[in-house]
C-alpha positions in Angstrom: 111.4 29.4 5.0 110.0 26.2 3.2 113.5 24.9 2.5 114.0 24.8 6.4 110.3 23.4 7.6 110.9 20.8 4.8 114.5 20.0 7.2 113.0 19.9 10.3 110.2 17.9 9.5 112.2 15.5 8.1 114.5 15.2 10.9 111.8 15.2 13.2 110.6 12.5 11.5 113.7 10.7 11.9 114.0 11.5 15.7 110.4 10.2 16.4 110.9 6.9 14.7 114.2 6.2 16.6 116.4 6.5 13.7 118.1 10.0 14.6 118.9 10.6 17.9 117.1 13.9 19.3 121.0 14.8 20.7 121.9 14.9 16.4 119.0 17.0 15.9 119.9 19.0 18.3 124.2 19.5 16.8 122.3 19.7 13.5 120.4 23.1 14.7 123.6 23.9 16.1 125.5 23.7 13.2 123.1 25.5 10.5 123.0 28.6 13.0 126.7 28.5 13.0 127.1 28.1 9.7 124.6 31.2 9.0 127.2 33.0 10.7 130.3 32.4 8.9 132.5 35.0 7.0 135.2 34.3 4.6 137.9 37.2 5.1 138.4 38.7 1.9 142.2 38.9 2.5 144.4 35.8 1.1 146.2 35.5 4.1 143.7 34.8 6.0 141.6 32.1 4.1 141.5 28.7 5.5 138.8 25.9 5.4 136.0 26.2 7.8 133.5 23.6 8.9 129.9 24.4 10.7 131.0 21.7 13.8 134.9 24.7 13.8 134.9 26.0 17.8 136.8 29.0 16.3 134.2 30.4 14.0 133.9 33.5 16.8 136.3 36.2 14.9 134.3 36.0 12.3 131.1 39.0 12.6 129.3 38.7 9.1 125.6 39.6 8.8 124.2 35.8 8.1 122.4 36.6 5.0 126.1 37.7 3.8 127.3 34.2 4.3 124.0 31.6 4.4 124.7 30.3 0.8 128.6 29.0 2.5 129.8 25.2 1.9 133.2 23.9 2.5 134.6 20.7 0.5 137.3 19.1 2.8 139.7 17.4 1.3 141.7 14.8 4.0 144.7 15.0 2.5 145.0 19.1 1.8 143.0 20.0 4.5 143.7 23.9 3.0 142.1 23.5 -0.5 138.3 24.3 -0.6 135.4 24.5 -2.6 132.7 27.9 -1.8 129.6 28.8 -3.2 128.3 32.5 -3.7 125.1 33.4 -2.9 122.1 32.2 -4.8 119.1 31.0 -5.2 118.7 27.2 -4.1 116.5 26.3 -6.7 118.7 27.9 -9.7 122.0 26.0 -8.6 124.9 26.9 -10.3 123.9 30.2 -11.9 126.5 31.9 -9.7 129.2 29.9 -10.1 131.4 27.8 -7.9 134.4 29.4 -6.1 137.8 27.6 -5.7 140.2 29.4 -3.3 143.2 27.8 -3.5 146.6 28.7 -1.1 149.1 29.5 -3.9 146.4 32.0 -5.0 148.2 35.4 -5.3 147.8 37.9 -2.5 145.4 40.4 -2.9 143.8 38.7 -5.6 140.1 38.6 -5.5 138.6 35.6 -6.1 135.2 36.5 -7.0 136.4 38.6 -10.1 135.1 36.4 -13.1 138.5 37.0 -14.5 140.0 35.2 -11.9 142.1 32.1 -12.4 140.7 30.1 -10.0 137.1 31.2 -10.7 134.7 28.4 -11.7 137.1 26.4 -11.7 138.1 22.9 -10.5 141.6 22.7 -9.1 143.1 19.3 -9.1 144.5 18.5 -5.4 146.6 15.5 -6.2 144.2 13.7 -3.8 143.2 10.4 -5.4 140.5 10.7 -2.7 137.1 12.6 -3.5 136.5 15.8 -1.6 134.5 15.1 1.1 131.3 16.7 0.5 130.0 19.4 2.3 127.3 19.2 5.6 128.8 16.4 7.4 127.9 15.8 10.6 129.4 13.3 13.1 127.7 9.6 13.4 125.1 10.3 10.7 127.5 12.3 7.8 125.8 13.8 5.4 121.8 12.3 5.7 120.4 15.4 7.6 121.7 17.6 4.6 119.9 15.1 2.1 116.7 14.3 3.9 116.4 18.2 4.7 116.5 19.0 0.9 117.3 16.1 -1.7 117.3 18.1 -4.8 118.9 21.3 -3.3 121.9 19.3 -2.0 122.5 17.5 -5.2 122.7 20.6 -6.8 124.8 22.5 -4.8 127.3 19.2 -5.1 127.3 19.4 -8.5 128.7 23.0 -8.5 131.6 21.8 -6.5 134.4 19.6 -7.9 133.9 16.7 -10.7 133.7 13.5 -7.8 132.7 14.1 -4.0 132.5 11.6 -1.4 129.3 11.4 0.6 128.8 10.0 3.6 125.6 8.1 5.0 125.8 6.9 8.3 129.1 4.1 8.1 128.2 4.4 4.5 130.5 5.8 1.5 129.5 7.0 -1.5 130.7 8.9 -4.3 128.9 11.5 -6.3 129.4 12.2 -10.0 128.8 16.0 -11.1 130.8 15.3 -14.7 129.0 15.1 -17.8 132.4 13.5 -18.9 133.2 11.2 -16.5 129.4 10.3 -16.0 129.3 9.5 -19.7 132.0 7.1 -20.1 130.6 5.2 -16.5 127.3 4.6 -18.6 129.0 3.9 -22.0 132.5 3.1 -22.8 133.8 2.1 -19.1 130.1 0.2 -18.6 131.5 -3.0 -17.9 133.6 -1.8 -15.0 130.2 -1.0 -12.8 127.3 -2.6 -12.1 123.9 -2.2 -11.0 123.7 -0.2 -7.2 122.4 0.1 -4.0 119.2 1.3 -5.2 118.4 -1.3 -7.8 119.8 -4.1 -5.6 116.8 -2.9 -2.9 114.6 -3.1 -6.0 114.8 -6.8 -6.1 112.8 -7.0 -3.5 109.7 -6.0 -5.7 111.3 -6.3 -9.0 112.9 -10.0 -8.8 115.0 -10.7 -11.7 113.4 -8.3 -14.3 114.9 -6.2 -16.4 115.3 -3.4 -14.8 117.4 -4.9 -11.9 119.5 -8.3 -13.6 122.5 -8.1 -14.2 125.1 -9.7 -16.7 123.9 -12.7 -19.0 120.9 -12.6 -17.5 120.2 -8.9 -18.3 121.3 -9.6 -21.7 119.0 -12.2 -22.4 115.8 -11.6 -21.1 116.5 -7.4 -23.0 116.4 -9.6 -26.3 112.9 -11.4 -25.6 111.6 -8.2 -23.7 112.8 -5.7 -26.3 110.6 -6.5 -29.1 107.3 -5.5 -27.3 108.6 -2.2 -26.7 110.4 -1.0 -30.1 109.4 2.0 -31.9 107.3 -0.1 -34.6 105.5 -2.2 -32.0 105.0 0.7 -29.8 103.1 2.5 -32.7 101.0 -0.5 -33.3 99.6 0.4 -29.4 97.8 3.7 -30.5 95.0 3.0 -31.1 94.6 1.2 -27.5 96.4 4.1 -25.8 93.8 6.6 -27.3 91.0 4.6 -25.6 92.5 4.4 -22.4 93.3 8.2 -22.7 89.7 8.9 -23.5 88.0 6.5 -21.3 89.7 9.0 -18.5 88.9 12.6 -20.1 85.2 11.1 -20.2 85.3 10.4 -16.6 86.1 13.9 -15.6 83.6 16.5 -14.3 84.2 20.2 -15.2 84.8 21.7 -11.6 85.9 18.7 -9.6 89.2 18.3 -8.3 91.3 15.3 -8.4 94.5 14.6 -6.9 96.5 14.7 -10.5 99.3 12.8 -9.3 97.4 10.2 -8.5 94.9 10.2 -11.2 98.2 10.4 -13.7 99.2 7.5 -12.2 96.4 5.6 -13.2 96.1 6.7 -16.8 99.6 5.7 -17.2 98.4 1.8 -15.5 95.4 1.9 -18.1 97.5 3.0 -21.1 100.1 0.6 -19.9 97.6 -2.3 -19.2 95.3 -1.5 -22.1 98.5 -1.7 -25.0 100.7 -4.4 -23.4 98.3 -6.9 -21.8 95.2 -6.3 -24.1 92.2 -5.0 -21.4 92.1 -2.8 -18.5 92.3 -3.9 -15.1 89.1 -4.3 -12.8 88.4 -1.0 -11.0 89.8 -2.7 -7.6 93.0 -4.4 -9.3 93.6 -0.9 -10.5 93.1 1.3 -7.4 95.6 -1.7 -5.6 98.3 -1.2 -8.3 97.8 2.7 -8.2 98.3 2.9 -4.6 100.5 0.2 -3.7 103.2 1.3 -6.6 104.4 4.7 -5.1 105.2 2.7 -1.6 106.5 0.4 -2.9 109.7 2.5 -4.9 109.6 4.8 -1.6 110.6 2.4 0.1 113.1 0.9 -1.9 114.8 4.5 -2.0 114.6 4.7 1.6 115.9 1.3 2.3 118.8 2.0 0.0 120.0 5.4 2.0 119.6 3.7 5.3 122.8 3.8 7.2 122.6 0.5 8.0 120.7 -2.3 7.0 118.8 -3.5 10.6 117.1 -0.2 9.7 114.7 -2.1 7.0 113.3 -4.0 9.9 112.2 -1.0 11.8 108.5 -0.5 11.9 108.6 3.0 10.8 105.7 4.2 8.5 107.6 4.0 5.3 109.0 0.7 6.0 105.2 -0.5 7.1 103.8 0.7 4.1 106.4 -1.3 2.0 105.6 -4.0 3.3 102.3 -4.2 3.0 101.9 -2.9 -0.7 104.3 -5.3 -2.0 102.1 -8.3 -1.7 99.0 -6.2 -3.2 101.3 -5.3 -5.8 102.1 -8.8 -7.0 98.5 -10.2 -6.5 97.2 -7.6 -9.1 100.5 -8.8 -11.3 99.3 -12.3 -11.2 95.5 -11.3 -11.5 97.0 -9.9 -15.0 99.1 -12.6 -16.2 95.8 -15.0 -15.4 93.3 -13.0 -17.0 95.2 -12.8 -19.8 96.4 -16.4 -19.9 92.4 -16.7 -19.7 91.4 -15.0 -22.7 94.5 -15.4 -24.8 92.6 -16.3 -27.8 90.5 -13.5 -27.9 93.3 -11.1 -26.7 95.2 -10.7 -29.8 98.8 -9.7 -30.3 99.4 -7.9 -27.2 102.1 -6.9 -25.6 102.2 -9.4 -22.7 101.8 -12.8 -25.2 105.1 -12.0 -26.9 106.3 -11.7 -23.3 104.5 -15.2 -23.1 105.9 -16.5 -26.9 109.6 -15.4 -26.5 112.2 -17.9 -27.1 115.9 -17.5 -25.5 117.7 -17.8 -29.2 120.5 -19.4 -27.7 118.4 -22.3 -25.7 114.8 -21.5 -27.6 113.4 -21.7 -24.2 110.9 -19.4 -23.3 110.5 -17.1 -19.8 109.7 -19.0 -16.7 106.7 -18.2 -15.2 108.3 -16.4 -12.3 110.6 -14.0 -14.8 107.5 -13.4 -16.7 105.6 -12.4 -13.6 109.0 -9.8 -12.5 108.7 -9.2 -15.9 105.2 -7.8 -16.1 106.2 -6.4 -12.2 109.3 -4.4 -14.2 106.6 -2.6 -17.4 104.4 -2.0 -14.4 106.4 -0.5 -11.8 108.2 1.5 -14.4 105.4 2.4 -17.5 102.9 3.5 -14.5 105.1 5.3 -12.1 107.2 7.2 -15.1 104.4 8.4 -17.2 102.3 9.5 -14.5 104.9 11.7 -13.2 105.7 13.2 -16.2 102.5 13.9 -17.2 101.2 15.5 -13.8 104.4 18.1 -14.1 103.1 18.3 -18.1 99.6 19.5 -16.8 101.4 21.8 -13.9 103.5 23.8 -16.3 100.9 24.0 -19.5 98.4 25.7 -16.5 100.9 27.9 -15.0 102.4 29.0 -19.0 98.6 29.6 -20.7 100.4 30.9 -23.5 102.0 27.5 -24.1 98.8 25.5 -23.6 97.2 28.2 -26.4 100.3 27.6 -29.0 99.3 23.5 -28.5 95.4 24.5 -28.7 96.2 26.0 -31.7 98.5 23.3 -33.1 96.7 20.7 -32.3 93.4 22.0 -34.1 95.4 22.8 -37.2 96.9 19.0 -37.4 94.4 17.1 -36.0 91.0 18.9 -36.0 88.1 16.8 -35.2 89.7 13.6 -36.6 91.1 10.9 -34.7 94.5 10.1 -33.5 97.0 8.5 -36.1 100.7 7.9 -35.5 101.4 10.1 -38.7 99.3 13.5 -37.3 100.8 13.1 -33.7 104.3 13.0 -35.6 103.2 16.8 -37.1 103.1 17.9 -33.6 106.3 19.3 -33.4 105.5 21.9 -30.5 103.6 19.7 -28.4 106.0 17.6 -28.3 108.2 20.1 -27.6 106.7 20.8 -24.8 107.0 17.3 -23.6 110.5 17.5 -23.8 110.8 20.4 -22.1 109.0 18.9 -19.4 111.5 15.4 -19.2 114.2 18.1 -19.3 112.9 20.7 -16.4 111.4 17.6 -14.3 113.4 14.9 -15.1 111.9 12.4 -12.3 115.1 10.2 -11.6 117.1 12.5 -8.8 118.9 9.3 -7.5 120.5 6.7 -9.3 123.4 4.0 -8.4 126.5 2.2 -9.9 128.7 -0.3 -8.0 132.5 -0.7 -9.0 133.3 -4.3 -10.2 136.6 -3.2 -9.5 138.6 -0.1 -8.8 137.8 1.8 -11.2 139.6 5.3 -12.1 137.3 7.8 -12.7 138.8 11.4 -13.8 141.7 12.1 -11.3 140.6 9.8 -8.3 139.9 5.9 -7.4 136.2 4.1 -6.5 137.7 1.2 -4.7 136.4 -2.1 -5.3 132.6 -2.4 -4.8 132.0 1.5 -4.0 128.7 3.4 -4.5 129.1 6.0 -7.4 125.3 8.4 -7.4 124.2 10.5 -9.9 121.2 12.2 -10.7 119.6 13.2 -13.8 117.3 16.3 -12.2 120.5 18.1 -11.5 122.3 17.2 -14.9 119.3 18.4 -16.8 119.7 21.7 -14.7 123.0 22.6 -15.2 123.1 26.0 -16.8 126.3 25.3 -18.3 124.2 22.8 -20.7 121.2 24.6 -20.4 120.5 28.4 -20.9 118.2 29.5 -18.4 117.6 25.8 -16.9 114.9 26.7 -14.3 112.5 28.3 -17.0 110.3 26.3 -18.6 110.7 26.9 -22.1 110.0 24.7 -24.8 111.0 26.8 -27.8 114.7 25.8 -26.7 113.9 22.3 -28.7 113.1 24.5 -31.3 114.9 27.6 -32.0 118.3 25.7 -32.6 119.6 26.5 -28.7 120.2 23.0 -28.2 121.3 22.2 -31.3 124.9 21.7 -30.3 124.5 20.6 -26.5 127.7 18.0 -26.1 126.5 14.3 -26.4 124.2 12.5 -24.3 123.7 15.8 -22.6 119.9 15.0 -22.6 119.6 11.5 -21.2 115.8 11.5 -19.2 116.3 7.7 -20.2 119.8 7.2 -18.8 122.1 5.5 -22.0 124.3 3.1 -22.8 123.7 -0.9 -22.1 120.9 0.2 -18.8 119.0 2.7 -21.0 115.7 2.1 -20.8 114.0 0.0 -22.7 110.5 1.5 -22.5 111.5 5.0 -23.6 110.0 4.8 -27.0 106.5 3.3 -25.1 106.7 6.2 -22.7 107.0 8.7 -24.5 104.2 7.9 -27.0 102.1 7.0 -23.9 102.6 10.7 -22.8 102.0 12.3 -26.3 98.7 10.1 -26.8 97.6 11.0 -23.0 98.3 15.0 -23.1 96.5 15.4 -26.9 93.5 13.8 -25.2 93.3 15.7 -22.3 94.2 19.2 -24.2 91.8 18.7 -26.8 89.0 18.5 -24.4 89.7 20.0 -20.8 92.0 22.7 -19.8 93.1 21.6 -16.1 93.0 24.2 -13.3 95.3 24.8 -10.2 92.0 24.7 -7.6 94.0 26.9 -5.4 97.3 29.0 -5.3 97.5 29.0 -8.8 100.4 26.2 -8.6 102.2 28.3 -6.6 101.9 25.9 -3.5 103.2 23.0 -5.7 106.7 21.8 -4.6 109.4 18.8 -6.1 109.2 16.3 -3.5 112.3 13.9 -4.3 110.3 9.9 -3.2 111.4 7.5 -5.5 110.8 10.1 -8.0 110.7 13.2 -8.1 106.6 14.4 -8.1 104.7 17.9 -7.9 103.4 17.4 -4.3 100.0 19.1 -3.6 99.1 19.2 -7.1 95.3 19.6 -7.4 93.1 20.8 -10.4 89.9 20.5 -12.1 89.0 20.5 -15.3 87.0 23.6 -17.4 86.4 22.6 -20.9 89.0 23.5 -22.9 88.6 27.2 -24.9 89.4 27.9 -28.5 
């Protein structure tokens, strides 16, 4: 099955750069055909936690496909309470529910009747200590499970109990499958965490920009970098996001296929480039920042799930190609910030010279030329890398839903017609955009994100000791069919119809919330509205094989439509 090649490759990959021991792959094998082979005795009496690495899993006989959907939470200090999931499809987690046998349970009761009182439920242990999460495996924990399927084992987490702890290697970390508790870590309790793992990676690339500083720092350079990005400024940025837009449909050639998430990529640098700093780059600069981006946040995601740090110095291919895009990645950020510094008189109000013009209130100082330059790194890394994403999965599910591309057709020719591009006709758009949101919703691109106690911290029913890793990830929150109805279909009419009308607050949060939320979100999203308008009024991309249905998530920094090809037939009415 692809879910398995897409595990062994990965751990082969691990084995032949010397970071996973071929003896681990090995156990790993081992344990997944045990596992297959599992069977949870219907009878009360006879329940009792069971682990893949268990020597007595012989009594049990089941037919595998009976039992291959079977996790176990441990939890150390009531080694007897567990957490099982019913069969189902991996990429619809949650639809079926997560089981909670517990041993007061009533014998003879059946747990997998929905009138159950233990069904879909989370029974509190008394355990200040998170379940240990499913999958673990000896000297490497729970890494095998991730690399083999990122997404898929975030999601079957997040069926289990409200907090898990996951292991890495040495490594502890604690995932967060609450709405609730995940909302008051981002807002009210916000001061008790801090930026982590990931982000502190990120300053490799990212210095001390916005997206990684922390404290008084944070808080100051948000009020000089802020006003470029509000929703008044952004607007002001049409009419140069409509060129760069255009400038790429021109380029395109009905019937020749282009890599769309790379091409995406680049009209999210031109749009970016083009509004904020005034001018595109040259078509070198460009292709540099274009491919040096995506290796760049790969490797910061990798280096932040390492095990162990000495692992960063390991000349594996991801770390090699980290380190050699980083340095053409701030080259072409300088190139900008000189250009620009160049021409400034002739620029205009762009973007980048209130960067430049912005006074500290407190000090009236302005930006160092080092935070300007991680500054300009920060609207790079994030503006290009974002947008693109989005709007490669926003061409993916418009080609694979004709009837959804038709109803924006349609729309858009009754707004817009053959005029051009305003701020007030895109704001008519209401099912386009729509669409757009459906599309942050069903592929929201952030799958892994950190926060670092400052302190313990108590979060629901257990403790994150002092300076532990709390992950949580936006794709699986934005699936979760308890929010969602349906939340594997792509369907845009949900934003619509009144469905999500009453969905519990910050429920939809592609942007994250609270004192990290992104500042760019108004700029992104405007970006992506401008870009898809131009594309749809004048080509209609096609899958140029498979008909999208090789395309896969593929969980790098974010999470991207791999093997995404199309070409473009002009567009039909």
């Amino acid at each position: 099955m692809a879910e398995a090649a897409v595990m062994t490759d990965s751990l082969e990959t691990l084995r032949r750069e010397r970071v996973l021991p071929s003896s681990i792959l090995a156990r790993t094998r081992v344990a997944d055909a045990l596992k297959s082979r599992l069977h949870l005795r219907e009878s009360a009496a006879h329940r009792r936690c069971i682990h893949p690495d268990s020597l007595g899993v012989k009594r049990f006989s089941a037919p595998a496909q009976e039992m291959d959907a079977l996790d176990t939470f441990i939890t150390p200090e009531l080694p007897c309470v567990s957490f099982q999931w019913t069969n189902g499809p991996l990429q619809s987690p949650g639809e079926h529910g997560a089981l909670c046998s517990h041993p007061e349970q009533a014998e003879g009761e059946d747990p997998m009747k929905e009138n159950s009182s233990t069904y879909g439920k989370r029974v509190r242990t008394g355990s200040r200590t998170p379940p240990l999460a499913p999958g673990h495996l000896p000297g490497v924990g729970h890494l095998p499970a991730l690399l083999r399927d990122p997404i898929g084992f975030m999601s079957r987490l997040s069926t289990g109990p409200d907090l898990v702890t996951l292991r890495l290697g040495p490594r502890t970390m604690y995932v967060v499958n609450s709405l609730e508790l995940l909302h008051s870590m981002l807002t009210t309790r916000a001061e008790e965490f801090t930026q982590g793992v990931v982000f502190q990676k990120a300053q490799k690339v990212l210095g001390q920009g916005i997206i990684v500083s922390d404290g008084a720092l944070h808080r100051t350079q948000r009020k000089l970098v802020q006003p470029a990005l509000r929703r008044v400024q952004t607007e002001k940025y049409t009419e140069a996001m409509v060129a760069a837009a255009e400038a790429f449909a021109e380029s395109r050639v009905e019937h020749q296929p282009f890599d769309v998430v790379f091409e995406m990529h680049g009209v999210g640098l031109d749009i970016l480039c083009t509004a904020l700093y005034g001018g595109g780059l040259s078509v070198e600069t460009a292709d540099q920042v274009k491919r040096a981006t995506p290796d760049v946040m790969t490797g910061i995601v990798a280096q932040a799930l390492y095990p162990a740090r000495w692992m960063e110095k390991v000349p594996i291919p991801v770390n090699r190609r980290f380190d050699s895009a980083l340095p053409r990645l701030k080259n072409a950020v300088e190139e900008i910030i000189t250009r620009h510094r160049a021409r400034a008189d002739d620029a205009g109000p762009t973007g980048l010279q209130m960067l430049m013009d912005a006074t500290d209130p407190e000090t009236g100082r302005p930006m160092s030329d080092s935070q300007l330059q991680d500054e300009v790194i920060n609207l790079i890394v994030a503006g290009t890398e974002a947008v693109g994403t989005m709007l490669a999965w926003f061409f993916h599910e418009i080609a694979v839903n004709p009837d959804i591309q038709q109803r924006m057709v349609t729309e858009i020719d009754e707004v817009i017609g053959d005029g051009p591009l305003t701020v007030e006709n895109l704001g008519r758009l209401r099912f386009t955009r729509a669409v757009l949101n459906e599309t942050l919703r069903r592929h929201t691109p952030t799958w892994l994100l950190t926060r670092k106690a400052t302190e313990e911290s108590e979060l629901g029913d257990h403790l994150i000791p002092k300076d532990g890793e709390v992950v949580f990830s936006l794709t699986v929150l934005h699936r979760d069919p308890d929010l969602f109805d349906q939340p594997m279909r792509f369907d845009p009419d949900r934003w619509l119809d009144g469905r999500t009308a009453d969905l519990p607050k910050h429920a939809f949060i592609p942007f994250v919330v609270g004192k990290r939320k992104c500042l760019g979100d108004h700029f992104a999203q405007h970006a992506m509205l401008v870009a898809a308008v131009v594309m749809v009024r004048r080509w209609r991309l096609v899958h140029a094989e498979g008909g999208g249905r090789d395309v896969r998530e593929r969980a790098l920094a974010l999470v991207i439509p791999a093997g995404l090809t199309m070409y473009p037939e002009k567009q039909s009415r």
